[in-house]
mmCIF file of the N, C-alpha and C atoms, coordinates in Angstrom:
data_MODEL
# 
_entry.id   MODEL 
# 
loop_
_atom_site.group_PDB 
_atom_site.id 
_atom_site.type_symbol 
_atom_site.label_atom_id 
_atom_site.label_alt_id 
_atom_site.label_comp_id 
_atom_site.label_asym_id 
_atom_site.label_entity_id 
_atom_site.label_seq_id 
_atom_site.pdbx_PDB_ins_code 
_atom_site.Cartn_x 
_atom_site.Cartn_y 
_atom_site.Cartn_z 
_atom_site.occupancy 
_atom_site.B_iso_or_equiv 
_atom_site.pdbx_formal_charge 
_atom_site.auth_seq_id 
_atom_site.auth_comp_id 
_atom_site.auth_asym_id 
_atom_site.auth_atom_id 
_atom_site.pdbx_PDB_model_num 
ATOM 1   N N  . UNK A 1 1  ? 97.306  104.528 111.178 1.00 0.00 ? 1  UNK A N  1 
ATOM 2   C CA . UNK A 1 1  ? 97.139  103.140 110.745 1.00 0.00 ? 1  UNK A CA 1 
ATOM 3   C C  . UNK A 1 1  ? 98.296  102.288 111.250 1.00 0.00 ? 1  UNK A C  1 
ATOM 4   N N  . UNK A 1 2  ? 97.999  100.975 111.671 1.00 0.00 ? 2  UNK A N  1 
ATOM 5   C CA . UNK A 1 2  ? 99.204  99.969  112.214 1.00 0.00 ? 2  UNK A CA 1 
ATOM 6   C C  . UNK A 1 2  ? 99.658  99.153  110.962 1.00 0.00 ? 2  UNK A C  1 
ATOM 7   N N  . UNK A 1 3  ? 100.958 99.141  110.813 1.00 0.00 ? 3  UNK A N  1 
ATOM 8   C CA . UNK A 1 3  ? 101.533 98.029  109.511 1.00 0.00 ? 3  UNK A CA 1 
ATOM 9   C C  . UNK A 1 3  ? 101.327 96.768  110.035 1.00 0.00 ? 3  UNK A C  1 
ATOM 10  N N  . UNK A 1 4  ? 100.929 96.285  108.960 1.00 0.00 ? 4  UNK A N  1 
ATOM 11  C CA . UNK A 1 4  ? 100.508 94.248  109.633 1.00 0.00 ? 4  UNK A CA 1 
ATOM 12  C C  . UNK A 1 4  ? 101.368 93.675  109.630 1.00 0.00 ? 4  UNK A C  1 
ATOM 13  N N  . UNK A 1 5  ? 102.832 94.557  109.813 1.00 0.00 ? 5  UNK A N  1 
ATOM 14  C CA . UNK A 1 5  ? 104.015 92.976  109.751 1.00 0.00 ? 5  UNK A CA 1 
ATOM 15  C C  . UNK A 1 5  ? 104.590 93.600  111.014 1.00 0.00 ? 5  UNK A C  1 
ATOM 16  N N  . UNK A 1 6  ? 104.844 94.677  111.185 1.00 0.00 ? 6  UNK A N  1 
ATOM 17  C CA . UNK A 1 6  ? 105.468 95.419  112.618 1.00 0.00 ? 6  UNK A CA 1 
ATOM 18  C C  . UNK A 1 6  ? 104.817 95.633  113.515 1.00 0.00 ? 6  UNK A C  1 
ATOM 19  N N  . UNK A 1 7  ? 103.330 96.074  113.151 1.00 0.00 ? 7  UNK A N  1 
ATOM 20  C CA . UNK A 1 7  ? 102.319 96.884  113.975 1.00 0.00 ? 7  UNK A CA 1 
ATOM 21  C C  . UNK A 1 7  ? 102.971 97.986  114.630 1.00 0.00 ? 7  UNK A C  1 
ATOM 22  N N  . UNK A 1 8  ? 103.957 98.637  113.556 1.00 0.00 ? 8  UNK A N  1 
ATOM 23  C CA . UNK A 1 8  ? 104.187 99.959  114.395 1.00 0.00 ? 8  UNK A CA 1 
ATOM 24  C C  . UNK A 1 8  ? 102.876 100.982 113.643 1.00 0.00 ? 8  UNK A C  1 
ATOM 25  N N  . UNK A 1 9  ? 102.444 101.800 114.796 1.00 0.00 ? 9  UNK A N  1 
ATOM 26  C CA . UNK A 1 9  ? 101.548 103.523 113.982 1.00 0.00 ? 9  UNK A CA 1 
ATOM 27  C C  . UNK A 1 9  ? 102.056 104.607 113.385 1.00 0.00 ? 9  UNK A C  1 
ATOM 28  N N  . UNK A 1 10 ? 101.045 104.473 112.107 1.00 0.00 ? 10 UNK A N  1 
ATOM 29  C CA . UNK A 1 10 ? 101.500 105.779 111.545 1.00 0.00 ? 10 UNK A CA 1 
ATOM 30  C C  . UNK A 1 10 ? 100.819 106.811 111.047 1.00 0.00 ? 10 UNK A C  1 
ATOM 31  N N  . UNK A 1 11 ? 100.654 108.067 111.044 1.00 0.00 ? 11 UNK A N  1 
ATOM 32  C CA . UNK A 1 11 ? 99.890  108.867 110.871 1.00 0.00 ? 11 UNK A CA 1 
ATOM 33  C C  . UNK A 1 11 ? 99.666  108.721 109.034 1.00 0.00 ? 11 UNK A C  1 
ATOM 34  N N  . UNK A 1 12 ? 98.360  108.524 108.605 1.00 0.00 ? 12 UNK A N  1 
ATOM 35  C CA . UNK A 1 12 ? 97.887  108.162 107.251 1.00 0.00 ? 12 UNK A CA 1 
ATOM 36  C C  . UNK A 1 12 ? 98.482  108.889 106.235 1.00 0.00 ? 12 UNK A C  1 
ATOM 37  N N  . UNK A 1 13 ? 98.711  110.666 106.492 1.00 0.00 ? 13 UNK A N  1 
ATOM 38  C CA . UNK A 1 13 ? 99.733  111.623 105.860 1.00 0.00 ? 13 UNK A CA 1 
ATOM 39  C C  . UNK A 1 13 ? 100.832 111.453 105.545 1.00 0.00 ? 13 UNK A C  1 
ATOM 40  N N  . UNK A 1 14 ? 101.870 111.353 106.682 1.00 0.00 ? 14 UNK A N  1 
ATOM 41  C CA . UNK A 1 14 ? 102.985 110.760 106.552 1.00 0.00 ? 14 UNK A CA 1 
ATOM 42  C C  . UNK A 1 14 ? 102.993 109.349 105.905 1.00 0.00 ? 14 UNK A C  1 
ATOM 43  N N  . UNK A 1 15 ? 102.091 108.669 105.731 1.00 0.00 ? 15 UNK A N  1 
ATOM 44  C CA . UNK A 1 15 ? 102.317 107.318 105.332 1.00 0.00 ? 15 UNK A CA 1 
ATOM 45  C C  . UNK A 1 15 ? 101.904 107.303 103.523 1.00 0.00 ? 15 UNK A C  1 
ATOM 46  N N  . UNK A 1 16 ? 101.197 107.929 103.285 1.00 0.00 ? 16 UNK A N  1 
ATOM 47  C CA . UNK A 1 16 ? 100.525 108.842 102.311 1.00 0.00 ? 16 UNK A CA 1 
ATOM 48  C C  . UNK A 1 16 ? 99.814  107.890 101.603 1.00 0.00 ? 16 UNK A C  1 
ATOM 49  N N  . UNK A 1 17 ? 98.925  107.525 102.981 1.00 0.00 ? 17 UNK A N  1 
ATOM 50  C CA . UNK A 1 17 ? 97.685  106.236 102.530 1.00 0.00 ? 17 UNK A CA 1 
ATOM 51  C C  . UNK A 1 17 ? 96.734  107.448 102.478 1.00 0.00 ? 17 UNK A C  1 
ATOM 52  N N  . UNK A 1 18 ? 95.590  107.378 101.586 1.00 0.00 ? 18 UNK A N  1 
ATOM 53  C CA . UNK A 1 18 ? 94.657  108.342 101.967 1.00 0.00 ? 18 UNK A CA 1 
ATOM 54  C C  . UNK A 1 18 ? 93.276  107.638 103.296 1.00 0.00 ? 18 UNK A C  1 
ATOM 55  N N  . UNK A 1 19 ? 92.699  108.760 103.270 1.00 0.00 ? 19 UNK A N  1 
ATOM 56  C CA . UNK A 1 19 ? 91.988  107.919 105.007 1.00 0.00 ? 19 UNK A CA 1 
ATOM 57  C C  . UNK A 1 19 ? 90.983  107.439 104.709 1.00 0.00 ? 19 UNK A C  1 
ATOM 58  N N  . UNK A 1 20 ? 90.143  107.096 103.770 1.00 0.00 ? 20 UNK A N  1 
ATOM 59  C CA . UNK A 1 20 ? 88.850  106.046 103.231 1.00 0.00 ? 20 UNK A CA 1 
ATOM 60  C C  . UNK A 1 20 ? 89.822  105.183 103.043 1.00 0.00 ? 20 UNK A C  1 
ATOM 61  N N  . UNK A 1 21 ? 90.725  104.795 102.622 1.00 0.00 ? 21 UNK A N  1 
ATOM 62  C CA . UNK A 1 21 ? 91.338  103.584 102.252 1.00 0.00 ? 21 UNK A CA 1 
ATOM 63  C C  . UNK A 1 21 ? 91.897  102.776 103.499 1.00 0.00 ? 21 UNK A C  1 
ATOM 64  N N  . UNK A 1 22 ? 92.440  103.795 104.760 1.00 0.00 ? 22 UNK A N  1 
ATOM 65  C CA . UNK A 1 22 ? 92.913  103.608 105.427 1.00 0.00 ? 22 UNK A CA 1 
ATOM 66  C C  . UNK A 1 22 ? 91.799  102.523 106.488 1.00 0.00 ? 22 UNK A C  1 
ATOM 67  N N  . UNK A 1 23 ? 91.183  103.416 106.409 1.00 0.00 ? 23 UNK A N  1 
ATOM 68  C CA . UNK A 1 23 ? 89.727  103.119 106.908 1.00 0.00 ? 23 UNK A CA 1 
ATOM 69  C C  . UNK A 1 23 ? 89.199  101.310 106.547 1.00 0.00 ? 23 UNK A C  1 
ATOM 70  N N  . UNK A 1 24 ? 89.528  100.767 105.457 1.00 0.00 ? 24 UNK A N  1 
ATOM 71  C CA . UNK A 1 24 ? 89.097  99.972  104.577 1.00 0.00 ? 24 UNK A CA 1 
ATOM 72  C C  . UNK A 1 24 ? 88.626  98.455  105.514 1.00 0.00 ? 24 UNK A C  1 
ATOM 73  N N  . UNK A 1 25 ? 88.244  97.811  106.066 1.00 0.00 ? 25 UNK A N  1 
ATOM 74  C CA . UNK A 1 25 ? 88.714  96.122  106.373 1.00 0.00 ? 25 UNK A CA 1 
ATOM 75  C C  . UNK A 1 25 ? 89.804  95.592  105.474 1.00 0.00 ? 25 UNK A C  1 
ATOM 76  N N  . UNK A 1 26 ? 89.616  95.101  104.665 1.00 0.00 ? 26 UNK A N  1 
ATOM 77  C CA . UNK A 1 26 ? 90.237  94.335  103.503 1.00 0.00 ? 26 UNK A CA 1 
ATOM 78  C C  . UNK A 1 26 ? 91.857  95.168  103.100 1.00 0.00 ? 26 UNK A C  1 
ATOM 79  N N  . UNK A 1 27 ? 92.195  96.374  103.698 1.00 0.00 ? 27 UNK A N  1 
ATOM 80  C CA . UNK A 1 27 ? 93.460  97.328  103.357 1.00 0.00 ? 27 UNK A CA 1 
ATOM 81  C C  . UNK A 1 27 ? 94.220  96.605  104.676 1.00 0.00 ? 27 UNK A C  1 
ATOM 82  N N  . UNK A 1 28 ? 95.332  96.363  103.613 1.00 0.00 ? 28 UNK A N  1 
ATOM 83  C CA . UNK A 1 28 ? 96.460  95.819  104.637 1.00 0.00 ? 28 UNK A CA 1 
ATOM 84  C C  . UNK A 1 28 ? 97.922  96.977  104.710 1.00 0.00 ? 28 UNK A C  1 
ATOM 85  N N  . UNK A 1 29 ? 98.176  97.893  105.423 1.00 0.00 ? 29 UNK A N  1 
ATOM 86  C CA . UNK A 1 29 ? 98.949  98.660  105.022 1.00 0.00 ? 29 UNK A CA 1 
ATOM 87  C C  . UNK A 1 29 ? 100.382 98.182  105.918 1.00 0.00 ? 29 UNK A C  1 
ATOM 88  N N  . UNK A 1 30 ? 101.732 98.152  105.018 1.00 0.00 ? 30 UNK A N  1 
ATOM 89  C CA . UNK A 1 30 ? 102.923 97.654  105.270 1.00 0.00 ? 30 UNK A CA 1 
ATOM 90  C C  . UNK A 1 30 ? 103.330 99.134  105.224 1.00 0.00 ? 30 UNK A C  1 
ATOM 91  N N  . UNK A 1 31 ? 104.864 98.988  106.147 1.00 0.00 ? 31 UNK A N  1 
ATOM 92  C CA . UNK A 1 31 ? 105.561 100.878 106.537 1.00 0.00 ? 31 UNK A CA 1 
ATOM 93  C C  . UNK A 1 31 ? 106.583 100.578 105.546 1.00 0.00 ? 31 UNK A C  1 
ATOM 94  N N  . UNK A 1 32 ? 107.390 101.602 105.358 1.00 0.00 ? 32 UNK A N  1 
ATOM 95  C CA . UNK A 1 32 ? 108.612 101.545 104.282 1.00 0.00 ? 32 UNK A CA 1 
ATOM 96  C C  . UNK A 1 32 ? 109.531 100.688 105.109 1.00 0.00 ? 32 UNK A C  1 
ATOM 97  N N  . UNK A 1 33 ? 109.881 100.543 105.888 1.00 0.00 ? 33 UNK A N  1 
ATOM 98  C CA . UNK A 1 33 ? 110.585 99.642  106.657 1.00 0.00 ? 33 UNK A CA 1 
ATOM 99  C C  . UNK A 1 33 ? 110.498 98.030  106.311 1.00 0.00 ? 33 UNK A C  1 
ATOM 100 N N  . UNK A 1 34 ? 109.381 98.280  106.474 1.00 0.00 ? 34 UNK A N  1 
ATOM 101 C CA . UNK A 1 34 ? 108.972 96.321  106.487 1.00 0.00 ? 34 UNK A CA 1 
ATOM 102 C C  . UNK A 1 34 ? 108.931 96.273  104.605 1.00 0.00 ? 34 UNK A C  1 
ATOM 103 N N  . UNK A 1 35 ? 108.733 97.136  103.814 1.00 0.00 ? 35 UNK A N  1 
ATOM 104 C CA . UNK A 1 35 ? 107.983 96.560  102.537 1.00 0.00 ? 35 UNK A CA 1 
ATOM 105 C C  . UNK A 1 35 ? 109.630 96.874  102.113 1.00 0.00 ? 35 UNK A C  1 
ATOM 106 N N  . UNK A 1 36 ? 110.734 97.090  102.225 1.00 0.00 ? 36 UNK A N  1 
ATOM 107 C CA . UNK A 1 36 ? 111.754 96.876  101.888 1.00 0.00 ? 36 UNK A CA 1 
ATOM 108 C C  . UNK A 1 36 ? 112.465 95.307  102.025 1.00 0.00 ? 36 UNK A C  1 
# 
């Protein structure tokens, strides 16, 4: 999944989004980096 403020990738595991969610339209996922 790409974070919407960096657009860096991250594997959904390591990110510990699960992957229907990941999957989502409407899921906006931020990395620990940026949501700090």
């Amino acid at each position: 999944i790409n974070c919407s403020l960096c657009l860096g990738w991250y594997h959904c595991s390591c990110a510990a989004v699960p992957y229907m969610t990941a999957k989502r339209d409407d899921f906006d996922f931020v990395c620990g980096d940026c949501s700090t």
